[in-house]
N, C-alpha and C positions, 0 to 999 in steps of 0.2 A: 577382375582381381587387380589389384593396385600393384604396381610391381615399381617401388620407389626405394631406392637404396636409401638405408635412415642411417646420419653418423649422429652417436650419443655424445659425442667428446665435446663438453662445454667446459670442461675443467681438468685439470687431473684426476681428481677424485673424480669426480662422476663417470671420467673417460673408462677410468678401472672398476665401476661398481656395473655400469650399464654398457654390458661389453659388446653384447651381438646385435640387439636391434629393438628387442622389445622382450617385454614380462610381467607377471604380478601375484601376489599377492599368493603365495604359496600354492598357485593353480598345479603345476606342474614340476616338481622339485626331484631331488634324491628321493629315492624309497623308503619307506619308514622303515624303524630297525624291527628285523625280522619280515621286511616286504621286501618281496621277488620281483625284479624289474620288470614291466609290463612290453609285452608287443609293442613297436613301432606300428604296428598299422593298425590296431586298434583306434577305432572311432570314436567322437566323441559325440554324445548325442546333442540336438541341437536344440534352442529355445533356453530356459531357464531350467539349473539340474539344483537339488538341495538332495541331504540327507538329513534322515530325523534324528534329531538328537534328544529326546525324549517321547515315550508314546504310555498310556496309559489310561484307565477308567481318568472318567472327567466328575472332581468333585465339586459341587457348590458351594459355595459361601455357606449356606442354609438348608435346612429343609424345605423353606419358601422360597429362596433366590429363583427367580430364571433362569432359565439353560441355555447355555449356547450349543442347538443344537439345530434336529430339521425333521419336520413332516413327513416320516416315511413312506405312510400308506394317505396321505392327500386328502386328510378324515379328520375330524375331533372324536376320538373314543372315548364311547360312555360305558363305564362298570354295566350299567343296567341295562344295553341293549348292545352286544357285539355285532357287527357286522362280519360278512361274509369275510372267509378265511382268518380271519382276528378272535382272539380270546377274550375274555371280558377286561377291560380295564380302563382304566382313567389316565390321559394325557396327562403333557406337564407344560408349563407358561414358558413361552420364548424369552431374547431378550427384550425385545419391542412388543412385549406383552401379546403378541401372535399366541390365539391356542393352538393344542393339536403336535407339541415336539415329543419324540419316543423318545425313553428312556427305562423300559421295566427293569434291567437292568439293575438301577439305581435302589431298587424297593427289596434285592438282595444285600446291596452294599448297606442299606440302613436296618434291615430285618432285625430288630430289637430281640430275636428268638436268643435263650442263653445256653449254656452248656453246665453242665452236675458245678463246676469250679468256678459260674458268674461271671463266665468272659461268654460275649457273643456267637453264635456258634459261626457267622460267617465273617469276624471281624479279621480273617485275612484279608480281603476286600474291601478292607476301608484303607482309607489315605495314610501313606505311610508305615504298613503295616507289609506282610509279608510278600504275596501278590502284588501289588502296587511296586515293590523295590524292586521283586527279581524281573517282571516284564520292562520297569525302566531302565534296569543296569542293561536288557538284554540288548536296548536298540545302539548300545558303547563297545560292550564287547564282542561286537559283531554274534552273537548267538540269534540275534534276528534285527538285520541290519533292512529300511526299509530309505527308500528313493522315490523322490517325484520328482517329475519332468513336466511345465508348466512350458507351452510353444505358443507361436500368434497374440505375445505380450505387446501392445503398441504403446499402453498407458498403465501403470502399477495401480492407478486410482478408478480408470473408470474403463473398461473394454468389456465389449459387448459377445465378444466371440474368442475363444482361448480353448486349445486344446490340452488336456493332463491325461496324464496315463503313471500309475503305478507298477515299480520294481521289486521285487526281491532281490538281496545280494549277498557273494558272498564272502565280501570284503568285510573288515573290520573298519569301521571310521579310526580317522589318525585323532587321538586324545593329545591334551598340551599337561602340563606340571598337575594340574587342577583339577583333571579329570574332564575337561569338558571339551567337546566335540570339537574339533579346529575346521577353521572354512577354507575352501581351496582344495579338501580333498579330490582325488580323481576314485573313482568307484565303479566296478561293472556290476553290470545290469547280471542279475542271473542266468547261467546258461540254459538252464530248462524253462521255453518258453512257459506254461502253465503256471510259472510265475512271474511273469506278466501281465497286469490288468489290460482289459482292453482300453483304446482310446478312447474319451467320452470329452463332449463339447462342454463348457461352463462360460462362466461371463464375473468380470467384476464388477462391481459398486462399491465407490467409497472406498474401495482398498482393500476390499474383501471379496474374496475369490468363492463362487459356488459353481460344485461341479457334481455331477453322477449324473442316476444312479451308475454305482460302481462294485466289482465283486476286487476283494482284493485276498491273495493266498500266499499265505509266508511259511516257511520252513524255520520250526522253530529247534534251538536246544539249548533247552535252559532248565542247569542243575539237572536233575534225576528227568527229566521232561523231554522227550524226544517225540516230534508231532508235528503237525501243520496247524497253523492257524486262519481259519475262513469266517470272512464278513463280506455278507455280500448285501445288494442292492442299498448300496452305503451312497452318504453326500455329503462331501466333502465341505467345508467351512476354514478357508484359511486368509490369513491378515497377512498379506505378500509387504516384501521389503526388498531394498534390493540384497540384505546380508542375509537375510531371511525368512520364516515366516511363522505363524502360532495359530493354531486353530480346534477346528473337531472333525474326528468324523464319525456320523452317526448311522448306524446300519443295522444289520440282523446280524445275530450269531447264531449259530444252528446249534441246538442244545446237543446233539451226539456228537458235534465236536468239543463244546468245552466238557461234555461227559470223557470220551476221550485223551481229552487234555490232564484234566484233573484223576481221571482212572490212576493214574499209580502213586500217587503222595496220597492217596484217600483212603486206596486199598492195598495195597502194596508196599509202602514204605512205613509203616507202624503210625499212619494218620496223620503225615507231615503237614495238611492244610489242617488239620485244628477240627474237620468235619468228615462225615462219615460219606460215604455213597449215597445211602438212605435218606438220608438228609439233604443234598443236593439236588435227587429226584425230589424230593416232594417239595423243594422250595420252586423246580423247575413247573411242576404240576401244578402249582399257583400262580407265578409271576410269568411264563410265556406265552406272549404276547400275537405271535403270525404264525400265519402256517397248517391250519389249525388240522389235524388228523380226523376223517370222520371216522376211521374204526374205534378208535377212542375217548376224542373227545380234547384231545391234549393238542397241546400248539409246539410244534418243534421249532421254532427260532424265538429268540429274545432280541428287542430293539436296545442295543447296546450306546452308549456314548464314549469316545475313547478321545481323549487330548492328545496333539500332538506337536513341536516345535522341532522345528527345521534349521539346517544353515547351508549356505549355498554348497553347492559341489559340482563338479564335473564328473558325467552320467558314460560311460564308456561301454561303447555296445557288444566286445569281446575281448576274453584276454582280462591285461590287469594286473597292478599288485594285490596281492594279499595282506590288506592294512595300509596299504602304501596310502601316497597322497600326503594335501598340508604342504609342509617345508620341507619335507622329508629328513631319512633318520643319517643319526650320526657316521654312519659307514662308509656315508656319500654314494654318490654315482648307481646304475641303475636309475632311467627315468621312468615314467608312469606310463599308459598309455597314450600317445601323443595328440598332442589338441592340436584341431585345425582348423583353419579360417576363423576363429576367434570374434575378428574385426569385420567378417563379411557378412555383412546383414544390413537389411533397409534403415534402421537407424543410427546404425556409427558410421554408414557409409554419407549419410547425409551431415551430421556432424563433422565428419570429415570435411567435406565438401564446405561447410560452411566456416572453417578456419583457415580452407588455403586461400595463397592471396598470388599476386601475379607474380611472385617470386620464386614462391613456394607451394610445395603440396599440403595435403592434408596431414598425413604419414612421416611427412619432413617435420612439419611442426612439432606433431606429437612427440615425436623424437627428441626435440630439443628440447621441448617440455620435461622430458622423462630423467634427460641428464642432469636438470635444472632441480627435479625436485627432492632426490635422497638428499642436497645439500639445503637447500632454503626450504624443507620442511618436515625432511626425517633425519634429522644429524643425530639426536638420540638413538635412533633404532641404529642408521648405522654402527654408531659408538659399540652398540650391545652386540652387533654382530662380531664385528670387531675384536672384542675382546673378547665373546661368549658367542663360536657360533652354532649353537644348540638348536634343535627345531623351533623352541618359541622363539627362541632371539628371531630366526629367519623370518619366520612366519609373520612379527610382529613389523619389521623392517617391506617387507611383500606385503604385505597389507595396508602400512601407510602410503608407500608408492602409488600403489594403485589406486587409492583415495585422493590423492594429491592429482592424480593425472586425471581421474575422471572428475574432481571439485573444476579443472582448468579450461577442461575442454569438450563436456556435455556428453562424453564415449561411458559405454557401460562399462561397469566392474569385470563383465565378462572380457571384455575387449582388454582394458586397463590392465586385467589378470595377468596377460602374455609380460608387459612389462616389470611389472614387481617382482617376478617368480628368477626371472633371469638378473636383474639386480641384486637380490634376495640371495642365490644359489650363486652367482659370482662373486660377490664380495665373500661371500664365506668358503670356496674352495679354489676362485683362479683369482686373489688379488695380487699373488706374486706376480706368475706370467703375464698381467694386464696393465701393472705399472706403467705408466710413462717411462719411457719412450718406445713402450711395446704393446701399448693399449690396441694396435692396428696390427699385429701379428698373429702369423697362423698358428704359434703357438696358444695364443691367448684365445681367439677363435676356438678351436680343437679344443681346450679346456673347456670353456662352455659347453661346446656340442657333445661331450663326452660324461662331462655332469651336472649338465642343467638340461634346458629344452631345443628344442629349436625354431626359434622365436620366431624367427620368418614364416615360420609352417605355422604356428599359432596364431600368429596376428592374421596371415594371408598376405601380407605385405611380401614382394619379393624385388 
């Protein structure tokens, strides 16, 4: 562990925005309004953490398009000769023209079948229609918040070995003015392990991450809908970034769970999806595809396709806000659960290593970097904190920092993150106490510590 005292004071202003040591980018902020300050010793989990910010059936361009999808059962299925445990039916075109991707799924969302009134009997299930909105709103309003954790990342483009494991949670992602998901949240993993996937090995190519088979199980409640949702022997398909990532993942549903699922808007609530019971069963007795029952003949899972788009977060393995994360909310104070060691890992440690010079450290330099850059390249964001210190202002301010520091000196955004977040959360609640000529004061100190992070603890730097 680096233990190098960093002074940010390169100016007055920067002495008063970057007060304790290091930050970024809304990692660790105030709690969002209506988030309960999380445990200090909550853990942060390690590797790359994202939360989905939208999840749902994956539509095509076409009925002909290619699917970005994946080979479940290692087969081309033919209608006219099932193979063992599979129901009859016909594959769909990859995007690199691969046959053999599941999707039966798909052939309810198109099912041309109509209703007495000429509307589709299953056209809640088409894009943008009923189903399609309340499972996207769900993965925002925390009613089914879902977490991946991507470790053993050496290269975003091409690595051979990578471990993911999916979360359920049961935090709310912090949202900005516009509804959309903000990065930098902090978010716990679910207390009930059985909503934890296990860990399974994958690999990238080209920028694209494939990983399974995978079972993943989320606790849902959405609207009149209180349930679990299960897909299992699923594989993952996601386009990594480092803000975040878009993909599919493609697996089984087990039709007594989406019977289940759908049991009370079908039957119980005066036929809130548009389709009866009756109706569900028998499109199920058609289109499912694995699994296949010999006492009847019927296949209980359907090979499902679902989209999904991520943005980064920090993955905390107990404890927690509720909602909290982002820039945190207008209240101030309450921090998240706290990040540590940030900067310790084989590749910022060597980035490191490859800035300090016989003067100076690694940690020194990043430092002065870090003073240097709210002015020579976020003087806007500053401005907006400034006069507006509202969670986007912050957030938007913590987020250019942390770009700025990692465009400078080759550390990842995870690292970068400790820096922005304490810039971020200082300028907008300790720029009195941190003024010149008390930018060095335990007052000014103690304000940070009290409602920002503790930057030392997050970077690892002491």
């Amino acid at each position: 562990m680096h233990r190098t005292a960093i002074s940010l004071a390169r100016s007055p202003l920067s002495a008063a925005l970057c007060i304790a040591v290091i930050g970024c980018g809304g990692a660790s902020q105030p709690a969002g309004v209506g988030g309960a300050g999380g445990a200090p010793s909550s853990r942060i989990l390690p590797g790359l953490g994202f939360v989905a910010t939208s999840f749902g059936f994956y539509y095509p361009e076409s009925a002909d398009s290619p699917l970005d999808g994946a080979n479940l059962d290692d087969a081309v299925s033919d209608s006219s000769s099932p193979r063992q445990r599979e129901c009859a039916h016909d594959d769909f075109m990859g995007m690199n023209d691969e046959p053999g991707v599941d999707y039966n799924f798909l052939r309810i969302i198109t099912d041309e079948a109509t209703r007495d009134d000429g509307k589709y009997v299953f056209g809640g299930f088409r894009e943008g229609q009923l189903v399609d909105g309340v499972i996207s709103g769900a993965t925002k309003n925390g009613s089914m918040t879902i977490l991946v954790q991507v470790q053993g990342v050496d290269d975003l483009d091409n690595d051979d070995d990578v471990a993911v494991q999916i979360f359920a949670s049961e935090d709310s992602p912090a949202l900005g003015t516009d509804n959309s998901v903000l990065p930098g949240a902090t978010l716990s993993i679910h207390p009930e392990s059985r909503f934890h996937s296990g860990e399974v090995r994958g690999r990238i190519e080209e920028g694209v991450l494939t990983a399974g088979p995978i079972d993943m199980l989320f606790p849902i409640d959405i609207m009149i809908v209180r349930d679990e949702l299960l897909v299992h022997d699923s594989i993952l398909r996601l386009r990594l970034g480092e803000e975040g990532f878009e993909g599919t993942v493609t697996g089984y549903w087990d039709v007594a769970n989406i019977r289940s699922i759908i049991g009370v808007p079908t039957t119980d609530n005066g036929n809130a999806a548009n389709f009866t019971i009756e109706q569900f069963d028998a499109a199920m007795a058609e289109f499912a595809d694995w699994d296949v029952d010999s006492a009847t003949g019927l296949c209980r899972s359907i090979s499902t396709i679902f989209q999904i788009r991520g943005t980064r977060a920090f993955l905390a393995s107990d404890g927690g806000p509720n909602g909290a994360g982002g820039a945190g909310g207008d209240d101030g104070g309450g921090g998240g659960p706290a990040l540590l060691d940030q900067c310790l890992n084989p590749d910022d440690e060597a980035a490191l290593e490859a800035l300090a010079t016989a003067d100076q450290s690694g940690p020194a330099i990043v430092g002065g970097i870090a003073g240097d850059c709210p002015i020579e390249a976020c003087g806007t964001e500053v401005g907006g904190v400034l006069s507006d210190s509202s969670e986007a202002a912050r957030n938007a301010l913590g987020d250019c920092i942390a770009s700025c520091i990692a465009d400078r000196t080759g550390l990842s955004l995870q690292c970068t993150a400790c820096y922005g977040s304490i810039a971020a959360c200082s300028t907008a609640f300790c720029i009195e106490p941190c003024l010149p000529p008390n930018s060095g004061s335990p007052e000014c100190a103690n304000c940070a510590l009290e409602n920002c992070i503790d930057v030392n603890a997050c970077t690892g730097f002491y």
